[in-house]
matplotlib code that plots the C-alpha trace (Angstrom):
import matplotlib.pyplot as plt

x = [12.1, 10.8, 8.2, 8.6, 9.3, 6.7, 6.0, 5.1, 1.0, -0.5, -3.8, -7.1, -9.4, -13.0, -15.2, -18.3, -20.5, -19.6, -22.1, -19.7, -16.9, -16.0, -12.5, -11.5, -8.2, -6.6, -8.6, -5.2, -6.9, -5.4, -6.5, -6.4, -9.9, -12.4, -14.9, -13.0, -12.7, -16.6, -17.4, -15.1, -16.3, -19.8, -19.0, -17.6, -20.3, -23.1, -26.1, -25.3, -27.6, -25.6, -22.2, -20.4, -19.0, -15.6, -13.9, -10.4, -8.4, -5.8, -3.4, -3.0, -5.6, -3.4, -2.2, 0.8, 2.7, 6.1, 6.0, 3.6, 5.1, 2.7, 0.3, 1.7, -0.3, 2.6, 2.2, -0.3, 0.1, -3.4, -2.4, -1.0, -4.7, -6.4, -4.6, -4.8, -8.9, -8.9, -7.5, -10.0, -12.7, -11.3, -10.5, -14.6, -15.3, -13.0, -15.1, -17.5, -16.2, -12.9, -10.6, -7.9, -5.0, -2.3, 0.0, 0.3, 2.7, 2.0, 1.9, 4.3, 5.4, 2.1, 3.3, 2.6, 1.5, -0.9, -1.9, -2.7, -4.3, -6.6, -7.5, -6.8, -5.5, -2.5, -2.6, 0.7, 1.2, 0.0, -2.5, -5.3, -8.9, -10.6, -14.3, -17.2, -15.7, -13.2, -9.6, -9.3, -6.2, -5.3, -2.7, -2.1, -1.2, 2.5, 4.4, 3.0, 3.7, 7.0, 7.5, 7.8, 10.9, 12.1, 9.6, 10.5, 13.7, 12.5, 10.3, 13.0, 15.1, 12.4, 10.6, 14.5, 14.7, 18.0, 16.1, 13.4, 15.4, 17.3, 14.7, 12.6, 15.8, 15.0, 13.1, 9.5, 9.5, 12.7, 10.8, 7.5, 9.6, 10.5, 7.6, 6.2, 9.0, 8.5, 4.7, 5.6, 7.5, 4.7, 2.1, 4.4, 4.6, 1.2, 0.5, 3.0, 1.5, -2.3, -2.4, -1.8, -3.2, -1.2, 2.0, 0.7, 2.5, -0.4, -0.2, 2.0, -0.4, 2.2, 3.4, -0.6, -1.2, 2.2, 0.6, -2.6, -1.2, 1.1, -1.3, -4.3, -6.3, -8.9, -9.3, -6.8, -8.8, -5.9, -5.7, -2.7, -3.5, -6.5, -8.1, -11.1, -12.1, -12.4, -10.0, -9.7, -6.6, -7.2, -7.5, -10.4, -7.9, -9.0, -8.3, -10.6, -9.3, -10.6, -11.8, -9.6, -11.6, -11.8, -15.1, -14.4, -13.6, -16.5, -17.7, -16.7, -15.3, -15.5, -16.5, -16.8, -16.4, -18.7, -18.2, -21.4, -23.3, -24.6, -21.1, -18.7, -20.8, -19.6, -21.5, -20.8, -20.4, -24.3, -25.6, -22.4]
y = [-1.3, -4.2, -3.6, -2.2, -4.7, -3.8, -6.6, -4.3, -3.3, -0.2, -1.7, -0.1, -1.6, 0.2, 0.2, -2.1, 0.9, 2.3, 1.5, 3.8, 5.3, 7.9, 7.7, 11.2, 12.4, 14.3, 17.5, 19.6, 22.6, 25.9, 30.0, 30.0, 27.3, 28.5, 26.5, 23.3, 24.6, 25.6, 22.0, 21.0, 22.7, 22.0, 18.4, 18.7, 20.5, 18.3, 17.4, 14.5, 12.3, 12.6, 12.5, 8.7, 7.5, 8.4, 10.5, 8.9, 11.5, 9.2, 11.9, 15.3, 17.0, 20.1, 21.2, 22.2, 21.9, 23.5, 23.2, 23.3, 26.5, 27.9, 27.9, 30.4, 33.3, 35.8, 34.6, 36.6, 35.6, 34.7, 30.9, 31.1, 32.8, 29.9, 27.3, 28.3, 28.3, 24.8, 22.8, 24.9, 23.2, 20.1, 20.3, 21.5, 18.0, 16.2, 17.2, 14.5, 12.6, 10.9, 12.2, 10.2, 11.5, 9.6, 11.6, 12.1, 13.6, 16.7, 17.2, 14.7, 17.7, 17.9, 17.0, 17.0, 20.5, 20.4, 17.1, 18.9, 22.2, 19.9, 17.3, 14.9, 11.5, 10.2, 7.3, 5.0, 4.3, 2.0, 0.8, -2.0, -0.9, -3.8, -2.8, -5.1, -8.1, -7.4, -5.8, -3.1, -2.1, 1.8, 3.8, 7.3, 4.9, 7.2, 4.2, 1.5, 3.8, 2.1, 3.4, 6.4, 6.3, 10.1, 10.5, 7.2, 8.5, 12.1, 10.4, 8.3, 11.5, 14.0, 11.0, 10.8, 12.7, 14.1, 15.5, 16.8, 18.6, 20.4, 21.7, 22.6, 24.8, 27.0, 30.4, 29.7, 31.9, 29.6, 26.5, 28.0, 28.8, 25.2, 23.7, 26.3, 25.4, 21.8, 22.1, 24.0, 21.4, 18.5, 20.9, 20.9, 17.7, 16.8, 18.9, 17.5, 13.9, 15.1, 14.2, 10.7, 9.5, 6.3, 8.4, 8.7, 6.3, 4.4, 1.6, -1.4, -4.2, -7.0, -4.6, -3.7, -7.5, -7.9, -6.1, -7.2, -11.0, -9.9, -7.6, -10.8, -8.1, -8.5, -4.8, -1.8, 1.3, 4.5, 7.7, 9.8, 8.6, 10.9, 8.2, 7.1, 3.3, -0.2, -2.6, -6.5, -7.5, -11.2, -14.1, -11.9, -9.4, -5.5, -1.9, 0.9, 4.4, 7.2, 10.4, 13.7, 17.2, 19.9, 21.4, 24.6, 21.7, 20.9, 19.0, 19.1, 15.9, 16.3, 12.5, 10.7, 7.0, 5.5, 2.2, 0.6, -3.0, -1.6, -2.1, 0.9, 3.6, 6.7, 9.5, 13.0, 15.6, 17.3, 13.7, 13.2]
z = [-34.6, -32.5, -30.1, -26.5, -23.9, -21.7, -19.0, -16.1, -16.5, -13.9, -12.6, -11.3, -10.1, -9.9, -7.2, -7.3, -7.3, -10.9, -13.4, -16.4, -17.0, -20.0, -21.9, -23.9, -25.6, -27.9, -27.4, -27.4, -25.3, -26.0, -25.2, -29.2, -29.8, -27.5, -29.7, -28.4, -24.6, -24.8, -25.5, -23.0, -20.6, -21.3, -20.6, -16.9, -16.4, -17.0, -14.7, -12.2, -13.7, -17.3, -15.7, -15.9, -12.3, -13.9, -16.2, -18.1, -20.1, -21.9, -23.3, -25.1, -22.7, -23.6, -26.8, -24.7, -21.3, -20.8, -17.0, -13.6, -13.3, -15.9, -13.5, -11.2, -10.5, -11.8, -15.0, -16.7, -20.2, -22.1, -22.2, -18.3, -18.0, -19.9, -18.4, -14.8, -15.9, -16.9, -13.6, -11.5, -13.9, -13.7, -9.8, -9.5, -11.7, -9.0, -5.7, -7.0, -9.9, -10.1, -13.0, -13.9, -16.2, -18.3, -20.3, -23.9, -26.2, -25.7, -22.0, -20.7, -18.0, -16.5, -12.8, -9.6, -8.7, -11.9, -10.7, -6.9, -8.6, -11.3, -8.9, -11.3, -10.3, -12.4, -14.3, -15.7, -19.1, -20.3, -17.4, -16.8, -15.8, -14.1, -14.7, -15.0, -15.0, -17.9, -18.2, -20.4, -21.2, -21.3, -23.1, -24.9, -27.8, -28.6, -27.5, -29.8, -33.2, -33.9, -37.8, -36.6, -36.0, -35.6, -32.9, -31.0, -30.9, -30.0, -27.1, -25.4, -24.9, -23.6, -21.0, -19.2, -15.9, -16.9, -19.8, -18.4, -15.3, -17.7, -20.0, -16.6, -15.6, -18.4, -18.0, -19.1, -22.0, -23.1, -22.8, -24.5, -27.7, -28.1, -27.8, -30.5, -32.9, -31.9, -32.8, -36.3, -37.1, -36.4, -37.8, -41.0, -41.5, -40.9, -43.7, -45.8, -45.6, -45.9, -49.4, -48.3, -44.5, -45.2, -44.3, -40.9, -38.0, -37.0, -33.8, -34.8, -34.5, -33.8, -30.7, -29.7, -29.7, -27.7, -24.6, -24.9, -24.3, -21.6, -19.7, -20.5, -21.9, -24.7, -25.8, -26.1, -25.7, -27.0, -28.5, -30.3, -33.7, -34.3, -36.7, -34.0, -35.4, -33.9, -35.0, -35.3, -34.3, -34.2, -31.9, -29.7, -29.7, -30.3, -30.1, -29.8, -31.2, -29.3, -31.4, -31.2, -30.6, -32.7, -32.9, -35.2, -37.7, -40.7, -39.5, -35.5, -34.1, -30.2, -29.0, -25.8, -25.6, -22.9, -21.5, -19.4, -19.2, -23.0, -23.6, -25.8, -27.1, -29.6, -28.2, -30.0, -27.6, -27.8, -26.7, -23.8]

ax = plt.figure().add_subplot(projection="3d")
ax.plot(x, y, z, "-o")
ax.set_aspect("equal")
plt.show()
């Protein structure tokens, strides 16, 4: 598969007063890992002085999103419960600190009433961050993983609005059954190729250095691939891999990537 013609680059352009900003993804929240949310929370809820001037959550926030209607107060399911929990954290984060949100696999259907209850700001994919005097370019990183072909596939059909109307016309419990057989069926074949990582669709680097030159930035900062590294991708070209969370794991992998004048810093989540 050649690699996405993308010529069209979101930018933002942040204000002169912030000194750093934070990039997360991947932390898949769900009612089932409260070890994951605890952390989580603990993180919005730092002190001021330990909090960046922005927060960037690049995809896969939740494990899943079947709809904004989940978050209707009828809905008194555990994971309607959990979810409903979560914006009003994030929307108490967005009083004072801009939260910007680009969507990943997994919650593609967050719209614009989770958008208005989270206080969250949305943010394109893929999209340039003009921040101290350097573009940085953004992305959930899905896009660039051309082998995998089956999911390429899978991912032009559910992003079409035809698509997504229809599966939205569907009573929630319809839609929630999906998205669990859906996530058996990646859960199954992640286990299938954990004897071998190199199974895994990683980011094509021909396609990663495609939108770097067109969006005339020198880093790609993404996250989807759940294999947090820095890569040389030549000609001062680079992409940084952002961690996924899990902190029940051994050991727990629940990282924040901070960007400032000391440039990108790994900081595990007691130190964030």
């Amino acid at each position: 598969m050649t690699a996405p013609l993308t010529d069209r680059f979101a930018e933002l352009h942040a204000p002169a007063h912030w000194r750093a900003v934070e990039f997360i993804s991947d932390l898949h929240l769900q009612a089932s890992d409260p070890t994951t949310f605890a952390g989580w929370q603990r993180l919005l809820q730092r002190p001021a002085a330990e909090r960046a001037d922005a927060l960037f959550i690049l995809g896969d926030l939740f494990e899943i999103w079947v709809g904004d209607d989940v978050l209707s107060p009828t809905n008194r399911s555990s994971e309607s419960v959990f979810l409903r929990h979560c914006t009003t954290l994030l929307h108490d984060l967005s009083r004072h600190t801009p939260v910007f949100f680009m969507a990943g696999n997994r919650d593609f259907l967050f719209g614009t009433d989770g958008l208005r209850a989270s206080g969250m700001q949305a943010l394109d994919d893929p999209t340039v961050l003009d921040f101290m005097g350097q573009r940085w370019l953004l992305s959930h990183g899905d896009a660039l993983c051309l082998a995998d072909t089956d999911y390429m596939r899978f991912r032009a059909q559910v992003r079409t609005p035809a698509w997504q109307t229809t599966f939205l016309a569907q009573p929630l419990a319809e839609r929630e059954a999906v998205a669990r057989g859906l996530r058996e069926q990646s859960e199954a074949r992640k286990r299938s190729h954990a004897h071998d990582p190199t199974l895994w669709a990683d980011v094509d680097t021909p396609a990663a250095r495609q939108w770097l030159q067109r969006a005339d930035a020198p880093m790609l900062i993404h996250g989807h691939t759940h294999r947090p590294a820095s890569h040389e991708l030549g000609d001062g070209l680079q992409r940084v891999v952002l961690s996924d969370w899990d902190a029940a794991a051994s050991p727990p992998r629940a990282e924040v990537l901070r960007l400032s004048a000391a440039g990108l810093q790994r900081l595990p989540l007691k130190t964030a």
